[in-house]
N, C-alpha and C positions, 0 to 999 in steps of 0.2 A: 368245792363248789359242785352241784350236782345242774344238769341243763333238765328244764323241762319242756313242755310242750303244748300250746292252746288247740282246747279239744274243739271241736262243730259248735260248741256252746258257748265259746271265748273262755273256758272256763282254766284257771292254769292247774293244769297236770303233771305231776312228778312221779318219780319213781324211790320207794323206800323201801326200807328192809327191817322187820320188825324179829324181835328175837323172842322165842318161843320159852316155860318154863326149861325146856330139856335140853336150850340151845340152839335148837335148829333156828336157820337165819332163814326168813321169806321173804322174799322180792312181791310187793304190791303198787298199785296204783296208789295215790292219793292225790284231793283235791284239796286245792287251798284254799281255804273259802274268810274273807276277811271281813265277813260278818260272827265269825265266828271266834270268839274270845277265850276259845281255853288251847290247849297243845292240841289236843288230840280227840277224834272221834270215831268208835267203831261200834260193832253190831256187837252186843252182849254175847250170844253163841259165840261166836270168835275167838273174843277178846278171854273167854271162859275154855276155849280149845287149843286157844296161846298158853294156859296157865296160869294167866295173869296173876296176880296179888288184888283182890278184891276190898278195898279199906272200906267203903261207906257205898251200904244199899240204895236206892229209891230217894235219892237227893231229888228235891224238887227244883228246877229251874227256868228261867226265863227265855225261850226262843222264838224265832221270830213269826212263828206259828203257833203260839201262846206257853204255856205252862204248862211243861214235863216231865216225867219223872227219868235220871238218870243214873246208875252203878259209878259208882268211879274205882278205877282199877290203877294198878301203878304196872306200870309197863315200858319196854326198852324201844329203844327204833334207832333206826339207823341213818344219819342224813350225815351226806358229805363226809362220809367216813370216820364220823363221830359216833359214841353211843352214849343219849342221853335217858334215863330213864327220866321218865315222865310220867303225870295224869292222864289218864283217858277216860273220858266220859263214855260212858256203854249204852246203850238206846236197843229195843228189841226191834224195830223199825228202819234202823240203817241200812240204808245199800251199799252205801258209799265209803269209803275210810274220809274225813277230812282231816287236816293241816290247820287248827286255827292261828291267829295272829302273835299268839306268844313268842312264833316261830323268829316271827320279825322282833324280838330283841336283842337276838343271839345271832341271825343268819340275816345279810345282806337281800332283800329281794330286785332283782333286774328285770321286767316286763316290759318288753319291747315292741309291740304288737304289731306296727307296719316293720320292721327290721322281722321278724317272728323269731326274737332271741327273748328265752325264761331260764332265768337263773338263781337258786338258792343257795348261800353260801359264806 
């Protein structure tokens, strides 16, 4: 089980560790964002300076600011001392790394917001 933490925005904040083509392991922020339906979402550059595995360019798809084109890469991460590789959808536009809801079929979510206890796991 990993704790996280609500940012100024209520937004729930974790910490992960994404693993790089050559192995190096990196500690990041991510946000969980449960409008968001796939595993993972980072900034193309990155996800391209990870190493990543690149399967399918300029996928077109549906968000909640209309119709975009997305990379999807296959990539590792690290939650709660597991290592799942996963999809990650790439965006030239990202600031942010998200967490989306896939998370939640494998990992318990606890959000306790007057208690201020987040837990994935």
């Amino acid at each position: 089980m990993i704790d996280g933490e609500f940012n100024n925005k209520g937004e729930l904040v974790f910490q992960i560790r994404l693993i790089a083509a050559n192995e190096d392991l990196i500690s990041e922020t991510a946000i969980l964002d449960t409008g968001f339906t796939d595993w993972l979402l980072i900034n193309n550059e990155y996800a391209r300076s990870l190493g990543w595995v690149l399967k399918k360019s300029q996928k077109r798809m549906q968000t909640a600011g209309g119709p975009r084109n997305f990379n999807i890469y296959q990539g590792i991460v690290v939650i709660d001392r597991e290592e799942l590789i996963v999809r990650a959808l790439g965006g030239d536009e990202m600031e942010d790394i998200l967490l989306g809801v896939k998370w939640l079929q494998i990992k318990r979510l606890v959000a306790d917001f007057p208690a201020g206890v987040l837990t994935l796991g």
